[in-house]
C-alpha positions as CSV (number, residue, x, y, z in Angstrom):
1,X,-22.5,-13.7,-27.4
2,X,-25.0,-11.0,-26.9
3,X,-24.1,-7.3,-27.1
4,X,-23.0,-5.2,-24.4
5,X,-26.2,-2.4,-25.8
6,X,-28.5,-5.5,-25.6
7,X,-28.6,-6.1,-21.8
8,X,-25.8,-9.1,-21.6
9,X,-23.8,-9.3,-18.3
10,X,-20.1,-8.7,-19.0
11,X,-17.9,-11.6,-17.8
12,X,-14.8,-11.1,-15.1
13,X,-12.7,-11.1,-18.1
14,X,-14.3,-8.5,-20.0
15,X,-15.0,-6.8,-16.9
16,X,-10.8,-6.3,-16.3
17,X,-10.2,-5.2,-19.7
18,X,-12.9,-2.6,-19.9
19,X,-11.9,-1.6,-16.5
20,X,-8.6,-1.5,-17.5
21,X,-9.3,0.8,-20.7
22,X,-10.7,3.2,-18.9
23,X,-8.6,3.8,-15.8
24,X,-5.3,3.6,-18.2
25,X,-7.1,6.5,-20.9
26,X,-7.5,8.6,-17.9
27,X,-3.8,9.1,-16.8
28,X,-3.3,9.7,-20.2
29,X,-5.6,12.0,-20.4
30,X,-3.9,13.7,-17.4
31,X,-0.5,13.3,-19.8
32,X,-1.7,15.5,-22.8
33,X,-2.9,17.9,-20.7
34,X,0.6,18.1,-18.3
35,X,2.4,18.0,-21.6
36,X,0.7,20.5,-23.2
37,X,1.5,22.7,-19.4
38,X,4.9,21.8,-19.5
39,X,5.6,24.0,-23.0
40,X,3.4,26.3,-22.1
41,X,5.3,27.0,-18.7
42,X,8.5,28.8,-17.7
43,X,11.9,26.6,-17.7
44,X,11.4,27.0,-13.7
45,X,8.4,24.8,-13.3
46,X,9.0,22.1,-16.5
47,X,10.9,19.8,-14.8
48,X,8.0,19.8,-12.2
49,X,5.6,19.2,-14.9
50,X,7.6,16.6,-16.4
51,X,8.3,14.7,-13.8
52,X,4.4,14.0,-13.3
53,X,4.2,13.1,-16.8
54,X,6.6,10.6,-16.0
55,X,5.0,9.3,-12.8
56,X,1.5,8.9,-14.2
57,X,2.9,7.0,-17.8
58,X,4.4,4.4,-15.6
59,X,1.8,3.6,-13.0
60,X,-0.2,3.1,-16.1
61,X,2.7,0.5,-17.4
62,X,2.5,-0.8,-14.2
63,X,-0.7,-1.5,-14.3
64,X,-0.6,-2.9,-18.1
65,X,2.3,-5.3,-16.7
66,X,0.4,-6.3,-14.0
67,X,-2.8,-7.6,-16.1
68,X,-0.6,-8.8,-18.3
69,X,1.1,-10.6,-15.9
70,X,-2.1,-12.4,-14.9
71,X,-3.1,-12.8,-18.2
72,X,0.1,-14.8,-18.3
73,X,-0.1,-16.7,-15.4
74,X,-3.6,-18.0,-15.5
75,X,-2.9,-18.8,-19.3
76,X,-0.3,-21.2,-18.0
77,X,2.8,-19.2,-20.4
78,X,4.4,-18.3,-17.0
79,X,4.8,-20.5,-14.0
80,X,4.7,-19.5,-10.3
81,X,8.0,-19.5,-8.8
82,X,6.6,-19.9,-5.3
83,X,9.3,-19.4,-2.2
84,X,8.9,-18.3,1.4
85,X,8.4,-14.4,1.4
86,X,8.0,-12.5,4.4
87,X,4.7,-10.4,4.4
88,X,6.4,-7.1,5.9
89,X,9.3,-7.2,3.5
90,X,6.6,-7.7,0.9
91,X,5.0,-4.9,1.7
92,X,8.4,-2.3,2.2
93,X,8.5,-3.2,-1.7
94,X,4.8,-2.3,-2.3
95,X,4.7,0.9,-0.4
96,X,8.0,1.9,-1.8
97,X,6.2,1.7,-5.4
98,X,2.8,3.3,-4.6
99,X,4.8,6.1,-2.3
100,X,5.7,8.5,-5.5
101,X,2.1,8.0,-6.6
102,X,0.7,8.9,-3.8
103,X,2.9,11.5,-3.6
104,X,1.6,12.9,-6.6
105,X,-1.5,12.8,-5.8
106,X,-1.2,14.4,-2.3
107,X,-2.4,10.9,-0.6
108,X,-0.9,10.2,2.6
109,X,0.5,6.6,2.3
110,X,1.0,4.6,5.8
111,X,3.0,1.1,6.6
112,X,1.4,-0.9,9.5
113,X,3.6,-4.2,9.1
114,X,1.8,-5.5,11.5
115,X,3.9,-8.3,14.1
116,X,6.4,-10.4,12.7
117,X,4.2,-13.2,11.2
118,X,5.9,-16.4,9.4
119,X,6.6,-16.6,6.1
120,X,4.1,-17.5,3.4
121,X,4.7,-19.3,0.2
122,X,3.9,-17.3,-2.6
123,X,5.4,-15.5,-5.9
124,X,6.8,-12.2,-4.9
125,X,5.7,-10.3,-8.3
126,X,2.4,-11.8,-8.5
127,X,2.0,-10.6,-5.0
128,X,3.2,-7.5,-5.2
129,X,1.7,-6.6,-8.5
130,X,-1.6,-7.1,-7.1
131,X,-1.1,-5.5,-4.1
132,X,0.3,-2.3,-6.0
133,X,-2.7,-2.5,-8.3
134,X,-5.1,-2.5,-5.3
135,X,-3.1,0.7,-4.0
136,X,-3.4,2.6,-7.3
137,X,-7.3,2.2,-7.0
138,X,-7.2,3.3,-3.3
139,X,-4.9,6.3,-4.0
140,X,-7.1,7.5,-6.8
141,X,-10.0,7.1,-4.7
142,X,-8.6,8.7,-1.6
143,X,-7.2,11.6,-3.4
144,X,-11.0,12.3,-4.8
145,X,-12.7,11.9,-1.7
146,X,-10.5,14.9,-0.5
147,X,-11.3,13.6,3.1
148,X,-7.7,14.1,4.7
149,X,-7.5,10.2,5.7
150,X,-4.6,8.3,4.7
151,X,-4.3,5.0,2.8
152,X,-2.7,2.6,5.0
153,X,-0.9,-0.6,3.7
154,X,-1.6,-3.3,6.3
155,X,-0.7,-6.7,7.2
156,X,-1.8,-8.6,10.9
157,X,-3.1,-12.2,11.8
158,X,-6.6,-13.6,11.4
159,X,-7.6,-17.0,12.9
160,X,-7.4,-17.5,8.9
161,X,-3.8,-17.1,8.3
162,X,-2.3,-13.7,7.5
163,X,-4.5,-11.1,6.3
164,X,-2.6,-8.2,4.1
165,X,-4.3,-5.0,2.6
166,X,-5.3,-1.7,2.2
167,X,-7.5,0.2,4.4
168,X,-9.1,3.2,4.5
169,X,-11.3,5.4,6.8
170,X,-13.1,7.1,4.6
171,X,-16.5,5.7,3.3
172,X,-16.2,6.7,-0.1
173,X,-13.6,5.0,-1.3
174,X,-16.2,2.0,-1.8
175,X,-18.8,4.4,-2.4
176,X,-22.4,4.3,-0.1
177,X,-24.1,1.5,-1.3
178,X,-21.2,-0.6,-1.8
179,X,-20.2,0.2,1.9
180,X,-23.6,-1.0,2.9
181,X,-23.2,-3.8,1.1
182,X,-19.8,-4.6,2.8
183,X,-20.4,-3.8,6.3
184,X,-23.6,-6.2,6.4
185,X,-21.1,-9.3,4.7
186,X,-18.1,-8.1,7.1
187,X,-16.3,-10.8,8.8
188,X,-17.7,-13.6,5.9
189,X,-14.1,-14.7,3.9
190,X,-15.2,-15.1,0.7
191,X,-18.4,-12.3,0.2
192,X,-18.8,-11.7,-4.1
193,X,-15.9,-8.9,-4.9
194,X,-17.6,-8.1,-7.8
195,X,-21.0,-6.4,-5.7
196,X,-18.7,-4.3,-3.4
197,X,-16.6,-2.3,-6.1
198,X,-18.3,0.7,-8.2
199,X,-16.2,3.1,-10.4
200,X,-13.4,2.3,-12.9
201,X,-11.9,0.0,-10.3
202,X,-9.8,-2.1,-13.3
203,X,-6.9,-2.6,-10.7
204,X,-9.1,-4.3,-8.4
205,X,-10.6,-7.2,-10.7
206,X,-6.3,-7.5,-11.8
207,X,-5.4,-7.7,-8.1
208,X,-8.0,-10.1,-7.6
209,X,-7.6,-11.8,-10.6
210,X,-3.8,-12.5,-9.6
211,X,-4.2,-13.7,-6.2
212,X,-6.6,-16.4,-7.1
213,X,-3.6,-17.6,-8.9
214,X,-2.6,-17.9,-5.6
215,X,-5.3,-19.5,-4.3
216,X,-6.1,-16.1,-2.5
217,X,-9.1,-14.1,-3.0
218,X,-9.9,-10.2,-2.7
219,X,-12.7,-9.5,0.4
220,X,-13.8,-6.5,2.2
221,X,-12.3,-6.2,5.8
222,X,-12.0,-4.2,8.3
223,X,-9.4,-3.6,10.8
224,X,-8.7,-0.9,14.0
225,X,-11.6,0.9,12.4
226,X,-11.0,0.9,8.7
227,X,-12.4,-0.1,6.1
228,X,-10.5,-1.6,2.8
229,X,-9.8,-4.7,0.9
230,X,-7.6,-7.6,1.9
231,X,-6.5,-11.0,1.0
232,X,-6.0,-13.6,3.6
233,X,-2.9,-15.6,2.7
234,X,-1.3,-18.5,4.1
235,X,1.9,-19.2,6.2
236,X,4.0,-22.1,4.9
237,X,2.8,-25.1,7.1
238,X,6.4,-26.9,6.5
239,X,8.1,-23.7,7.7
240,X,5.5,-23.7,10.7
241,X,7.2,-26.8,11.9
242,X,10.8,-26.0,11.4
C-alpha cells in the first residue's frame, strides 16, 4: 500500500480510525487543560470543573465503544440480536445520552418523535450507538457554529420506511461546499456519505459504518426545513400484518 505523503486515497476503514484519533485527542486535550483549571481554582468551582472532565472522558469512551462495537460486529465476533424496537423509545434513550453533552457544550438538544410509527427490527445498541455518535458530531458542530439553532433528534415516515436523524438549521454544520453538494443530491437515498462530510467527522463514518450492519445507510435529508443526516430504516413487515 502506498503512503498516505505519496498521494494514496485512504480507505473507509482507515478513514474511521484516523477520524477517530483525532476527534478522541481533542476532548482530551480539553481534559488536561480542565484538569490543570480545576487545581488551579477555588474549592467553589472544582466540582464544576470536574464534572466536565468527567463528561468529556466518557463521550470519548462512548465513542471508542461504539467503533469498537462495529469493529465487532462487522468482524462477525458479535452477532446482532435483532427484536422489534420502537423508533421513539429508541430515541428517548439517545437523547437521554447526548443531553449532558450537549449540555456541556451549551447546544440546545430537541426530541421530535415524530407519529407513532411501527416497530422496526433492529439491534438496540448498534442503533443507538450510532445514532449517539452521529449526535456527538452534530453537537460539536453546532456548538462551533455559535448560530443559536438547536440540534434536533428526529424520527417521521418516508414512502421508504421510517427515516430517523439529526437535523440542523444551520449550514455549517456540513460546511458550504458540502451543503452544496447535498442540497443538489437531496431527496436521492443512497448519495456517497463520504463527499458530504468535511472536518474530524470520526463519529459519522462509525454511525455509518454500524447501520450498514443493519442494512441501513447514512444520507443527507432534509425535513421541516432542516438540514442533517438520517438513516431510513425499516418496519418489521411480519409485525405490519399482525
Amino acid at each position: 500500500m502506498q503512503q498516505v505523503g505519496d498521494g494514496a486515497q485512504l480507505n473507509d476503514q482507515e478513514k474511521m480510525f484516523l477520524g477517530l484519533a483525532e476527534q478522541v485527542a481533542r476532548p482530551l486535550y480539553s481534559i488536561a487543560r480542565l484538569s490543570e483549571l480545576a487545581v488551579a481554582t477555588d474549592p467553589a468551582t472544582f466540582a464544576e470543573h470536574w464534572q466536565a472532565v468527567q463528561m468529556i472522558a466518557e463521550s470519548s469512551l462512548q465513542l471508542i465503544d461504539s467503533y469498537a462495537l462495529s469493529l465487532r460486529v462487522h468482524g462477525k465476533i458479535t452477532g446482532l440480536r435483532l427484536e422489534p424496537i420502537s423508533i421513539s423509545s429508541l430515541l428517548y434513550d439517545t437523547a437521554s445520552v447526548l443531553a449532558p453533552y450537549a449540555r456541556q457544550y451549551g447546544v440546545r438538544l430537541e426530541l421530535d418523535p415524530g407519529p407513532k410509527m411501527q416497530p422496526i427490527i433492529a439491534d438496540r445498541e448498534v442503533l443507538r450507538s450510532a445514532m449517539a455518535s452521529l449526535g456527538q458530531v452534530f453537537v460539536i458542530a453546532q456548538a462551533e457554529a455559535e448560530a443559536g439553532s438547536p440540534v434536533r433528534l428526529s424520527a417521521h415516515k418516508s414512502r421508504y420506511g421510517v427515516v430517523a436523524g439529526l437535523y440542523s438549521s444551520s449550514a455549517s454544520l456540513l460546511g458550504t461546499d458540502s451543503l452544496r453538494r447535498a442540497q443538489s443530491v437531496q431527496g436521492k437515498a443512497r448519495q456517497p456519505l463520504q463527499q458530504l462530510v468535511s472536518g474530524p467527522a470520526a463519529g459519522v463514518f462509525i454511525a455509518d459504518s454500524l447501520l450498514q450492519a443493519l442494512s441501513a445507510k447514512l444520507h443527507v435529508a432534509r425535513y421541516r426545513s432542516l438540514t442533517g443526516l438520517a438513516a431510513t430504516l425499516q418496519p418489521s413487515q411480519q409485525l405490519q400484518i399482525v
